[in-house]
N, C-alpha and C positions, 0 to 999 in steps of 0.2 A: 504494500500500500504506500502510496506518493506522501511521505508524512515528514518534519522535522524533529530532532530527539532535542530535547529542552540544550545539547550543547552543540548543536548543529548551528550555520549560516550557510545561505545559497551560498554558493563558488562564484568568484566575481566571471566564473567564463559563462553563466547563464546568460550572461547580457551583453555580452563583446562578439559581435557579430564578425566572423570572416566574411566579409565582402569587398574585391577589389571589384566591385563595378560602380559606374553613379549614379544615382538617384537623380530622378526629374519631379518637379510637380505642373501639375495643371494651372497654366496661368487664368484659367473658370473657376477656381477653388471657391471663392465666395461666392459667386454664382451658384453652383452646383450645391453647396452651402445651404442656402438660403431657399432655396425650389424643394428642394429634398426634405428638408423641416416643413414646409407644406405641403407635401403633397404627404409626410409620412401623418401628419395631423387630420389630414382630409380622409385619409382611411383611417384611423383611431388604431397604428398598430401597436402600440403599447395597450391596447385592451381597456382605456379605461387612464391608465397611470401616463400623465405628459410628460414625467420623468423619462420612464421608460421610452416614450414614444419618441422622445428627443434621442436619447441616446442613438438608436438604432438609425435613428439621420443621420447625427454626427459621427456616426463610424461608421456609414458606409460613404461619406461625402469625404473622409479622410483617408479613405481604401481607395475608392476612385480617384482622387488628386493624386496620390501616389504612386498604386499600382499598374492604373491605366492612363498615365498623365498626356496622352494624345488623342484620347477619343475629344471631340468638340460637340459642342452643340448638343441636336437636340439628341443624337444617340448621346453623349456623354451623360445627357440629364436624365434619359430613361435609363442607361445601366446603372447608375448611382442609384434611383429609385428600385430597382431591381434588386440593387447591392439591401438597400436597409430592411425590404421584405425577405431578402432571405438568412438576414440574421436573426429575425423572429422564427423563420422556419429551423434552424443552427438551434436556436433554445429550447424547439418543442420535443427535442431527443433528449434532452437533461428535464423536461416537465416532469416525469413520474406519471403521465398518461399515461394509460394500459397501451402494450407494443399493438396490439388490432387495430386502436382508435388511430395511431399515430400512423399504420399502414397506411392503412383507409386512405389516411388525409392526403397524405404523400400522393395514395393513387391518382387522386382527383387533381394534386396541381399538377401531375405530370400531365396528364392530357389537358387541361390546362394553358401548362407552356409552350405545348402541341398545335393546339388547337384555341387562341383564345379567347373566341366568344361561342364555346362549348354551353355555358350556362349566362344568360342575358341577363338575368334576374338577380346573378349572384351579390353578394356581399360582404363587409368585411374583408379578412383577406382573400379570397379568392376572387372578387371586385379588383383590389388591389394589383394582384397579380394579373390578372387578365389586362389590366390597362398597360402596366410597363409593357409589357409583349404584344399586347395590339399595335404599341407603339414604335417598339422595335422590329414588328416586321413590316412596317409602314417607311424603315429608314435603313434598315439592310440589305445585303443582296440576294437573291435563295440560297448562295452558296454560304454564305457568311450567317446566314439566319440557320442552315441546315446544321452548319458546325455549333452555334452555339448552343440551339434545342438540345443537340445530343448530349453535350457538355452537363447542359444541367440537367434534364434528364435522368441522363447518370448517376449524376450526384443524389437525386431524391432517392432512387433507388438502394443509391450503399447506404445513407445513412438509417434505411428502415434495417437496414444489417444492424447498421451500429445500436438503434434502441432494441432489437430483439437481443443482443448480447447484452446489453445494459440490464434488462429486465431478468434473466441468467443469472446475472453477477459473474460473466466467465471470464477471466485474466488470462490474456495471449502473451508466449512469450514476443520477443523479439519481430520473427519472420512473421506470426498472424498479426503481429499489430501492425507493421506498413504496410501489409497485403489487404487489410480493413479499414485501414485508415488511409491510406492513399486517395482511396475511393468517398470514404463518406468526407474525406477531410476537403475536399473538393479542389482535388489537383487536377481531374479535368475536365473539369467548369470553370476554373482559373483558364487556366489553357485556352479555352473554348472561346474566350473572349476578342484574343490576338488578331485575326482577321479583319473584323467589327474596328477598332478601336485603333490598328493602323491601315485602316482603309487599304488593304488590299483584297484577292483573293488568290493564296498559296495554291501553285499546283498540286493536284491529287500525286503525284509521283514524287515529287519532290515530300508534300506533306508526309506521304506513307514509307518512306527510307526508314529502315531500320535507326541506322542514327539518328536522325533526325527524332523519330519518336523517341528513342532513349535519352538526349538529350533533354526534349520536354519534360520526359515524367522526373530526371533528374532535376530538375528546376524547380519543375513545383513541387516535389519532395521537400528540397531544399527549404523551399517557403512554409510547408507545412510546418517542420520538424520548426522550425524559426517561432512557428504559430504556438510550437508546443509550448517552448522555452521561456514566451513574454506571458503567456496563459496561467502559466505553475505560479507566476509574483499574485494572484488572484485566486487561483484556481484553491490553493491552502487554507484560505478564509471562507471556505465553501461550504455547506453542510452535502450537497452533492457533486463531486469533481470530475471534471471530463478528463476521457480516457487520453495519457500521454506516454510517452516514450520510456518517461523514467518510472514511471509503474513498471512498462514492458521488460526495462533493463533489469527492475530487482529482484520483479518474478522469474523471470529468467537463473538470475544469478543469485540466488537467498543466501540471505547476510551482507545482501549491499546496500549502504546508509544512502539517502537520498541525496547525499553531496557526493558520493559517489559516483552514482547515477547519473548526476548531470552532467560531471566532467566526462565519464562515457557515450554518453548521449550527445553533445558536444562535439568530442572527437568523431561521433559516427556522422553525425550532419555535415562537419567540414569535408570528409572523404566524400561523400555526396557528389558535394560544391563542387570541390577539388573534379569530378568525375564531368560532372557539368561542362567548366572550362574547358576541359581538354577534349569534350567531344566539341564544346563551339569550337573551339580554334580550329581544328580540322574541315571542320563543317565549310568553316567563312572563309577557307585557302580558295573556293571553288564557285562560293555561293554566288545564284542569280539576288536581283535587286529586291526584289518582293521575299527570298529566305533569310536575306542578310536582317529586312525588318518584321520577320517573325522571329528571328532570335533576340533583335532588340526588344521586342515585347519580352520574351521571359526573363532577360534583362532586368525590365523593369521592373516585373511584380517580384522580382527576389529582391530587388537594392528598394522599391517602394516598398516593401511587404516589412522590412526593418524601420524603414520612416515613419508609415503605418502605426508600428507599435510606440514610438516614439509620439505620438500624437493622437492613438484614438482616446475617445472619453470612455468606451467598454475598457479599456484597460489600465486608466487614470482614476484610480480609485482613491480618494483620501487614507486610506489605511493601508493602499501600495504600492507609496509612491517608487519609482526605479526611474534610474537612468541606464540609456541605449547608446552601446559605444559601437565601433566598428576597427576592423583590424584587417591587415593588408595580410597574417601571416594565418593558417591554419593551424587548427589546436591542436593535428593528424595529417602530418603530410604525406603518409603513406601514399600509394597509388596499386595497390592490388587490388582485387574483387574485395568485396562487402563479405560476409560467410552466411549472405541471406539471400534463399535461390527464388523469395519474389523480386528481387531486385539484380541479383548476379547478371541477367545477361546484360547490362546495362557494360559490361567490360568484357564484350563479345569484340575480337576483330574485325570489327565493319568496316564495309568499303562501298562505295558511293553507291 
């Protein structure tokens, strides 16, 4: 269990990011700001609570300014709307609803995001949600609208994984936690975005390269595990905690103290990185115009996905507070395979 022993402190390497890449933001930032706090008020998704209902603005208009800092306009202001509805959906897996009712739900916005005037009458969130996506297929291209449906899609699906394990109580080591959490953690719904947000459309050949994909799921791995790290300064003041790496790492390893865990956890995220890099760099000896700026997107939401935590209000908690530093050197510089065979062939010899 993810806990601190009365002589324990996190390791200062929870929060020292290896990233040698740079960060952009959306010069729309207050724009996007400001549309997003109303339109997240106009569907009431805070349920009732404006606290809440701000929150989920503010942290998805501080995800978008960072992560996707290229999307403009009115796709920029539908995906940031999009962004704050699906942090409410991100909360209803830690709700303690019964795992049926949370299926269900799930069912229903997948088609939904499918299809988004499925129900005319709808309300609340599924109002909600039907409008971002009525909107976004009104401003994408099919191809670009095709990638992202799947993307999220996706996502709704692993995470009805992630509450039926929740509801279990079953602790994965190592290899079942990124093989579960890759998926509900929404590495490719992240992903799914890049198309969208630098306005192009990646060829099908080019997108479907083995490297090429390895590099992606490295990237948004990357950002996940990142996700884990800024999560745990909150996640311990929790009476229920989402599932992260350093649970994964203790179960695994019993008798490892939670500052342990981090600095392993840690050094596995930087090999990642590290794994990342080195397939871009091969990638971009060769790369056409339109893959040079699909890699710039994942880019981005790794170097923004650390800005991110550096500025959302979901993780700016008066009782946690942290500071986000960054570092040019890894905590693991190894370069062998990972010894996890949902991840291994990611250090497969590919070739174009």
């Amino acid at each position: 269990m993810t806990t601190l022993s009365e002589t324990e402190t996190l390791p200062a390497e929870l929060l020292t990011f290896y990233c040698p890449l740079t960060p952009e933001t959306s010069p729309e930032a207050d724009q996007l700001q400001h549309n997003a706090l109303a339109w997240a008020q106009k569907y009431d998704l805070g349920a009732g609570d404006d606290r809440r209902t701000a929150k989920y603005a503010l942290t998805a208009a501080a995800w978008s300014t960072n992560g996707t800092p290229h999307a403009r306009g009115q796709v920029a202001q539908a995906l940031c709307d999009y962004n704050a509805w699906a942090w409410v959906a991100n909360d209803l897996v830690n709700s303690g609803r019964p795992t049926c009712e949370i299926v269900a739900t799930f069912g229903r916005w997948e088609r939904i995001i499918r299809s988004p005037l499925s129900w005319p009458g709808a309300v609340g969130l599924d109002a909600a949600l039907a409008d971002a996506f009525s909107r976004l297929r009104t401003h994408l291209t099919p191809l670009q609208w095709e990638r992202f449906v799947a993307g999220q899609s996706q996502w709704l699906l692993a995470m009805s994984w992630e509450a039926a394990q929740r509801e279990t109580g079953t602790r994965d080591d190592v290899n079942d936690y990124l093989a579960q959490r890759f998926s509900a953690g929404g590495c490719y719904s992240a992903a799914a975005y890049i198309d969208a947000v630098e306005n192009i459309e990646l060829d099908e050949h080019q997108w479907a390269r083995p490297d090429v994909r390895a590099a992606a799921e490295a990237a948004m791995l990357t950002a996940l595990l990142d996700n884990d790290r800024y999560s745990l300064v909150k996640d311990l003041k929790k009476p229920v905690r989402s599932r992260n790496l350093f649970d994964a790492l203790q179960h695994e390893h019993p008798g490892t103290s939670l500052a342990e865990a981090v600095v392993r956890g840690v050094a596995l995220r930087d090999r990642v990185m590290s794994r990342y890099l080195q397939l871009r760099g091969r990638i971009l000896t060769s790369a056409s115009g339109n893959l040079v700026r699909y890699m710039g997107g994942l880019d981005l939401i790794i170097s923004g996905n650390i800005s991110f935590a550096a500025t959302a209000v979901r993780y700016l908690l008066p009782d946690s507070a942290h500071t986000v530093t960054t570092t040019d050197h890894p905590a693991d510089d190894s370069t062998g395979a990972l010894p996890y065979p949902t991840i291994a062939w990611w250090w497969e010899p590919f070739t174009p």
